[in-house]
N, C-alpha and C positions, 0 to 999 in steps of 0.2 A: 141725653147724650151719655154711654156708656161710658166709664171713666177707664183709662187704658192703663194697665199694669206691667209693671217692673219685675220683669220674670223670677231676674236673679233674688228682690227684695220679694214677690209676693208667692211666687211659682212654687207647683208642690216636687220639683226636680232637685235631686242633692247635686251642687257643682261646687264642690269644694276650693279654693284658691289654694292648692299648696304651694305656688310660686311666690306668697304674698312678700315673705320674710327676703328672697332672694331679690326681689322687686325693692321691697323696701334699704335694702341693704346697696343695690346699684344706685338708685335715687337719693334719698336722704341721709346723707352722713349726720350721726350727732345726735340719733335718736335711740330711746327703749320704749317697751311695752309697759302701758299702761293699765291696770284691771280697773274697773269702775264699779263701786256698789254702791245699791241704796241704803242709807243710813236706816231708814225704816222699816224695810222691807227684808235687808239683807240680799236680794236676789242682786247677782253680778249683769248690770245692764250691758256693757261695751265691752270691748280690749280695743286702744287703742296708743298711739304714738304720742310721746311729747318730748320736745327737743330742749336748749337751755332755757329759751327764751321762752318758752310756752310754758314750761315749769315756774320757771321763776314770775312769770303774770298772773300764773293758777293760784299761787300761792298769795301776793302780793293784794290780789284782788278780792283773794276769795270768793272762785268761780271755776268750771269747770272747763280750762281753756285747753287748748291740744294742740299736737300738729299733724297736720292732713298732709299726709304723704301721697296719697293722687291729686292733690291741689300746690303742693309743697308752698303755704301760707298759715299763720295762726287758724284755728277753728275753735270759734266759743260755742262748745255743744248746746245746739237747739237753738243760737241764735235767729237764723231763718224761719225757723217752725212755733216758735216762739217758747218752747220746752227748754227753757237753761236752768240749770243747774248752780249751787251754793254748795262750796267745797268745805267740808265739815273736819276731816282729817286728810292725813295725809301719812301712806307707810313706804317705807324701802325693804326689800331684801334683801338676803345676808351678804349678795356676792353684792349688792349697789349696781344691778343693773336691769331693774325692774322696780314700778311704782305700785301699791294700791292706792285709790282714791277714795275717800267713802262720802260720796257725795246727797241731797235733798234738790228732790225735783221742787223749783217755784212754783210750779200753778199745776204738779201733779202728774201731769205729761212726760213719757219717757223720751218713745222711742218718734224720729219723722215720720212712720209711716203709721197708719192708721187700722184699726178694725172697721168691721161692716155697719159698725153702730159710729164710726166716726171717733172714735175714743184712740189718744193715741196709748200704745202698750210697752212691754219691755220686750227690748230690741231680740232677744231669745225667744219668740214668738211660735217656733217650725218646731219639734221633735221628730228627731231619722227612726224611724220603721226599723227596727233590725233587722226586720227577716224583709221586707221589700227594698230595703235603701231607699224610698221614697221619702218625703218629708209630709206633716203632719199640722195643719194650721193648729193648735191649741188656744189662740185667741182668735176665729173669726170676727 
């Protein structure tokens, strides 16, 4: 059985979300942006949302907890996939209204979605073509 694919996560089409912010902003009150990197690696895995209450559990726990703003409920990254995260530091910027996290994958695994070899990778996965605007697997 063929395994069926998530266009928007595996497809070689650029669909940019520019409404994301405006989206985010009608929906979830009481969030910033958060950047995520690997402590080892340095590569910036995610940007995503965290509200008080996901901040202050991120921290608390020491784990890399969020808020999902298409689910609008806590999200402990990779919990599902079994790729979670141990939250190493923690930065603000200058205006306090953006976080970095500098997080360590537990068992190594970044991103849910996977390569062809089953390995999962860093969710930055696609580089855009500049002269096609197509996108580019770099980790089949």
């Amino acid at each position: 059985m063929e395994k069926k694919i998530n266009l928007l996560e595996e497809g070689l089409e650029l669909k940019l979300d520019f409404d994301k912010i405006s989206k985010v902003a009608g929906q979830a009150k009481g969030v910033i942006p958060v950047a995520v990197q690997n402590a080892d690696t340095k590569e910036v895995i995610l940007v995503a949302y965290t509200n008080e209450l996901a901040f202050r559990k991120s921290l608390a726990e020491r784990t890399l907890i969020l808020w999902s703003t298409s689910r609008n409920e806590l999200w402990e990254k990779g919990k599902t996939s079994g790729e979670t995260f141990d939250l190493i530091e923690a930065y603000v910027n200058c205006e306090q209204n953006s976080l970095l996290y500098v997080v360590r994958p537990r068992r190594g695994g970044i991103c849910h979605t996977k390569n062809t070899r089953n390995e999962p990778r860093n969710c930055y996965y696609r580089r855009i073509n500049t002269v096609t605007m197509k996108l580019e697997n770099i980790n089949a």
